[in-house]
C-alpha positions as CSV (number, residue, x, y, z in Angstrom):
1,X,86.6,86.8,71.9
2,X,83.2,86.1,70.1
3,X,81.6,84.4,72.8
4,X,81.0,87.5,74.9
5,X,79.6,89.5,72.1
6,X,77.5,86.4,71.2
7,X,75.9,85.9,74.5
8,X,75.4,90.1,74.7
9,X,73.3,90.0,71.1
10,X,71.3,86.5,72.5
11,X,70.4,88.0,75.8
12,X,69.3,91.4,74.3
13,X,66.9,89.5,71.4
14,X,65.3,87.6,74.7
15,X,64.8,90.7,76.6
16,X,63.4,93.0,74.2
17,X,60.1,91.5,74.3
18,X,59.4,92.5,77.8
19,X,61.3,95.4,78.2
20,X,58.8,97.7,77.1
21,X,59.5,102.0,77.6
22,X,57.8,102.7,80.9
23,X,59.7,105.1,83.4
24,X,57.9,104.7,86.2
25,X,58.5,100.8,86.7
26,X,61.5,100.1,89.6
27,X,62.9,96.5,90.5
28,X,62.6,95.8,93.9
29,X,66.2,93.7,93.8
30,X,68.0,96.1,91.5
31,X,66.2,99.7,91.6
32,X,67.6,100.9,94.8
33,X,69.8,104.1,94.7
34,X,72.6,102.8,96.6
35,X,74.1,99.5,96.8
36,X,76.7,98.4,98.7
37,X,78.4,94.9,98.2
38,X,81.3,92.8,99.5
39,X,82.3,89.1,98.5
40,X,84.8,86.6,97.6
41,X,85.6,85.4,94.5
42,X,87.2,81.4,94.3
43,X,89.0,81.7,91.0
44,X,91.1,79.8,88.7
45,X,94.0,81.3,87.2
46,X,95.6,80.4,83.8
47,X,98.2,82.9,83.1
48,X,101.3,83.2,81.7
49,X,103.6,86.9,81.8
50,X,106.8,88.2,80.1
51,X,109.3,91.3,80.7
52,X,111.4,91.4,77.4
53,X,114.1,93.5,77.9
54,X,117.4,94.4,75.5
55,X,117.9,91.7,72.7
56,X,116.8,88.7,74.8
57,X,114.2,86.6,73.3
58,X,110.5,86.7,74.1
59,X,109.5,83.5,76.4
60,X,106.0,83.8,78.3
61,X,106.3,81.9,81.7
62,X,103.4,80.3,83.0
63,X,102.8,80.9,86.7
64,X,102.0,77.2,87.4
65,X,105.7,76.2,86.4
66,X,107.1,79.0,89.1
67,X,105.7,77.0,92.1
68,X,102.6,78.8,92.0
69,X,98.9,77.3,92.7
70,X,96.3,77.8,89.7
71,X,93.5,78.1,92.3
72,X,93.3,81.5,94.2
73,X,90.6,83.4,96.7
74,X,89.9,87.5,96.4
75,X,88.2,90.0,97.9
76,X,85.5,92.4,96.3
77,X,84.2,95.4,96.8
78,X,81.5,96.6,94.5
79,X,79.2,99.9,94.7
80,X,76.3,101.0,92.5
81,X,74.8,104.4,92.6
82,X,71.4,105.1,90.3
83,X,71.8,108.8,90.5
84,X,68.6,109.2,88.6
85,X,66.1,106.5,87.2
86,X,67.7,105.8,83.8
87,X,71.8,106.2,84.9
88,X,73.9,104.4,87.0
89,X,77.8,104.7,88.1
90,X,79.1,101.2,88.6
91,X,82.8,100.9,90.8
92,X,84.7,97.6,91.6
93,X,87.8,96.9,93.3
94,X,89.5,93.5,93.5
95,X,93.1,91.2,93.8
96,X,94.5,88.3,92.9
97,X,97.9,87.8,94.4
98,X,100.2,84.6,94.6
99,X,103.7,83.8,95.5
100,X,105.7,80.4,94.9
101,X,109.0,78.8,94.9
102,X,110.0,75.9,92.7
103,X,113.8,74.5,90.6
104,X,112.9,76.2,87.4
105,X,112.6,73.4,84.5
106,X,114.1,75.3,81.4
107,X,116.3,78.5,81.0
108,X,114.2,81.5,80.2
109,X,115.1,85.5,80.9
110,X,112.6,88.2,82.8
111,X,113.4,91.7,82.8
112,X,117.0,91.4,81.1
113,X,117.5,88.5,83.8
114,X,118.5,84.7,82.3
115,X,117.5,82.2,84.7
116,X,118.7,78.8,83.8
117,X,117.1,75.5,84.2
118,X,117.8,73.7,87.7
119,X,117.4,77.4,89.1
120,X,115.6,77.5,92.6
121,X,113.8,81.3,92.4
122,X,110.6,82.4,94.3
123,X,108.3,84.4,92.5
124,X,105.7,86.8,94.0
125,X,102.8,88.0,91.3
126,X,100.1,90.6,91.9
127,X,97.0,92.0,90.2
128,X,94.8,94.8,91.5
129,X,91.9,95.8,89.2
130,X,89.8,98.8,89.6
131,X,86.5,99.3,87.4
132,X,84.9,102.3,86.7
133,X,81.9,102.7,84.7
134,X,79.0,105.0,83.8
135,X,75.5,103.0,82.5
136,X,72.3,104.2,80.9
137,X,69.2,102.1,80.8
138,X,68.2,101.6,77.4
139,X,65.0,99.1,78.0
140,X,62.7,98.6,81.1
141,X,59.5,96.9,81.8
142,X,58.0,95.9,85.1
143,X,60.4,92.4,85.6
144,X,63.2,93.7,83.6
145,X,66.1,96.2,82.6
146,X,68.6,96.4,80.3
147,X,71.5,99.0,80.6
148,X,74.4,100.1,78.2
149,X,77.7,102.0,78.3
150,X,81.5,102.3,79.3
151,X,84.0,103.2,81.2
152,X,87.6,102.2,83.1
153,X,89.1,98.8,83.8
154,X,92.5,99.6,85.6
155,X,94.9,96.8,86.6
156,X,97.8,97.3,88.2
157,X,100.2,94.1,87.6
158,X,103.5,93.6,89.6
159,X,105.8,90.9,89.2
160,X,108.9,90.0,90.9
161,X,111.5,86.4,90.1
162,X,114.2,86.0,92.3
163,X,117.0,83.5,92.0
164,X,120.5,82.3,90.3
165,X,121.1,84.5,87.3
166,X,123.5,84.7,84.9
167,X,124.2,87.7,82.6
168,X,127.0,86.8,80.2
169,X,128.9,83.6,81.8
170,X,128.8,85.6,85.4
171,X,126.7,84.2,88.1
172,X,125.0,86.7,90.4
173,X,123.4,84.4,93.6
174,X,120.2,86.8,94.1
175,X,119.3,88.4,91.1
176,X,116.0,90.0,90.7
177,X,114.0,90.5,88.2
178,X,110.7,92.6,88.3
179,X,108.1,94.1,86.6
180,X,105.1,96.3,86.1
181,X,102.4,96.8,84.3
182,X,99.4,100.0,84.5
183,X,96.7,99.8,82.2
184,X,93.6,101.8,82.4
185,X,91.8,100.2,79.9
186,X,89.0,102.1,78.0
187,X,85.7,99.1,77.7
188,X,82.3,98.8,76.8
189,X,80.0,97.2,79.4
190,X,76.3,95.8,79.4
191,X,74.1,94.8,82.5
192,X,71.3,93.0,82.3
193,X,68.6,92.7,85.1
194,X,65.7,90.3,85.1
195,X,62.9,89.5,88.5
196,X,62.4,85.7,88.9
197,X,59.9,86.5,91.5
198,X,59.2,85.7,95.3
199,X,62.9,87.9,96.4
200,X,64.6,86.2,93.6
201,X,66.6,87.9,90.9
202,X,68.8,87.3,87.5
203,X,71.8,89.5,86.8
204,X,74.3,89.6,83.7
205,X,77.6,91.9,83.9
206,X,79.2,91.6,80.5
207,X,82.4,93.5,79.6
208,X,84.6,94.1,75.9
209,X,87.1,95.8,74.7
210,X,89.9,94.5,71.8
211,X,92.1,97.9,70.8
212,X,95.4,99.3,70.2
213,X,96.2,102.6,72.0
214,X,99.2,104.2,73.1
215,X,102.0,101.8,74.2
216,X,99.0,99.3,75.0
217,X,98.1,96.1,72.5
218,X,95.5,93.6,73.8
219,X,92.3,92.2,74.3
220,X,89.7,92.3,77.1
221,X,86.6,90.0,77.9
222,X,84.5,89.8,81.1
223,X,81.0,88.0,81.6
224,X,79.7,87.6,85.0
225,X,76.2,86.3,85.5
226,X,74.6,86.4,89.4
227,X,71.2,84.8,91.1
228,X,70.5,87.5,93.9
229,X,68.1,86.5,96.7
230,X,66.6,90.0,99.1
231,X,66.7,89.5,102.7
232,X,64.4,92.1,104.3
233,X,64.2,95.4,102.6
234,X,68.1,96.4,102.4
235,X,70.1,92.9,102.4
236,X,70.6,90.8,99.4
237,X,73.2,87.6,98.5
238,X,74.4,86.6,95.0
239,X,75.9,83.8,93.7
240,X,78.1,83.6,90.3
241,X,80.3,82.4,88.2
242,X,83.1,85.3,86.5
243,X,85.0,84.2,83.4
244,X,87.6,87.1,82.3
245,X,90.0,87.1,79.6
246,X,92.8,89.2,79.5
247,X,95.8,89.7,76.8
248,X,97.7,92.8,76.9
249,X,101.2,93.8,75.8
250,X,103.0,97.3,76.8
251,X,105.9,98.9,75.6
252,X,108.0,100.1,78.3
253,X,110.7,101.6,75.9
254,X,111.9,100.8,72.1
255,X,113.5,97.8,73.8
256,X,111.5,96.8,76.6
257,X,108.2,95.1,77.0
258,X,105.8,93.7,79.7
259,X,103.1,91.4,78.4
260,X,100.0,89.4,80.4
261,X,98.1,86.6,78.9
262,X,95.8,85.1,81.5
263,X,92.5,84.3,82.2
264,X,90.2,83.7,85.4
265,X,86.9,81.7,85.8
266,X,85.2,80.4,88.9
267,X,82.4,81.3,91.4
268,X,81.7,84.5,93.5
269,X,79.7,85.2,96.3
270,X,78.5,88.5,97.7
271,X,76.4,90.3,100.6
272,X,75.0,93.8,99.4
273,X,73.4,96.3,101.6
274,X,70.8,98.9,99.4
275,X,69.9,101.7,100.7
């Protein structure tokens, strides 16, 4: 989790040299009031979940051993608003979701299900994450910007494992077992905006948070750096590369828990309209 924060402290010592005070200065690639963007993002997932319920023992389960493909593509949506020169309200929206079938190699319970090896079970796994945040523009020259603050990063995680079960030494042929997970999690977020010059553009999106709160345990980390290119006076196109890092842990009840470990990496692309 250092690595974010590292690359955060180098990027700001860079900047500060040319991002001196002057209000007046606007970026023609980042300094409109309204921008509206949709893209793809061709991701690779490494994750692993667990539902602990009653006095079962804890085993994670990688998706990749559920039949599951490691490579996955997702829409974005993604809106900026500068509702006056120095503050902006960021909002994203985006999924991952996978299904698979495979013969399970090893016994392992979900949800207060026990699955044993040889199993056949199909396995559906979704992630929809909402981000909310509010950001205030802390340095600003004539090339670059620099802005600070927080906000929301809400995902809402459903998992469902279906196959031969056994509770006790009885079979049940299509046992299910499922759950969820809804964590609005509280983060602290950093963009940082740079002009390359003739229409082209550097943009960093970092994200952090590591906090107990509630019935939530875990660990956040997001870091998503974009060259834009403007076409005409209200088109632009980006091209990236997101790395996130999640680990998070919930307690359903005193003897229940849902737990993610996982983490994404791989290239976006996007079309933004500013206006």
């Amino acid at each position: 989790m250092r690595t974010p924060t590292l690359l955060l402290a180098g990027t700001l010592l860079a900047l500060t040299p040319l991002a001196q005070a002057d209000e007046d200065s606007t970026q023609r690639l980042f300094g409109s009031k309204h921008m509206l963007g949709v893209g793809a993002a061709l991701q690779k997932a490494d994750a692993e979940v667990r539902a602990t319920a009653g006095n079962l023992p804890e085993v994670g389960i990688d998706l990749e051993d559920l039949g599951m493909e490691d490579d996955y593509t997702s829409w974005t949506l993604e809106y900026r608003w500068r509702f006056s020169p120095r503050w902006m309200l960021v909002g994203m929206a985006y999924t991952f979701d996978e299904s698979g079938r495979r013969s399970v190699a090893r016994d392992f319970n979900f949800d207060g299900k026990e699955f044993q090896a040889g199993a056949a079970v199909s396995t559906s796994f979704s992630i929809d994450t909402y981000i909310l945040d509010v950001l205030y523009q802390v340095y600003v020259s004539d090339r670059a910007e620099i802005l600070l603050g927080g906000g929301i990063h809400a995902m809402n995680l459903e998992t469902a494992i279906k196959g031969r079960a056994f509770i006790g030494e009885i079979e049940q042929e299509a046992a299910v077992g499922s759950s969820d997970l809804l964590a609005p999690l509280p983060n602290l977020r950093a963009h940082l905006n740079y002009e390359l010059g003739n229409n082209w553009g550097l943009g960093v999106t970092m994200g952090w948070l590591s906090a107990t709160y509630g019935d939530y345990d875990g660990s956040f980390a997001y870091i998503h750096p974009r060259i834009g290119y403007e076409i005409g006076d209200h088109w632009a196109a980006t091209l990236g590369y997101q790395y996130v890092d999640i680990d998070l842990t919930q307690d359903k009840s005193s003897n229940r828990e849902v737990a993610l470990d996982a983490t994404f990496t791989g290239p976006t692309v996007n079309i933004n309209y500013r206006f």
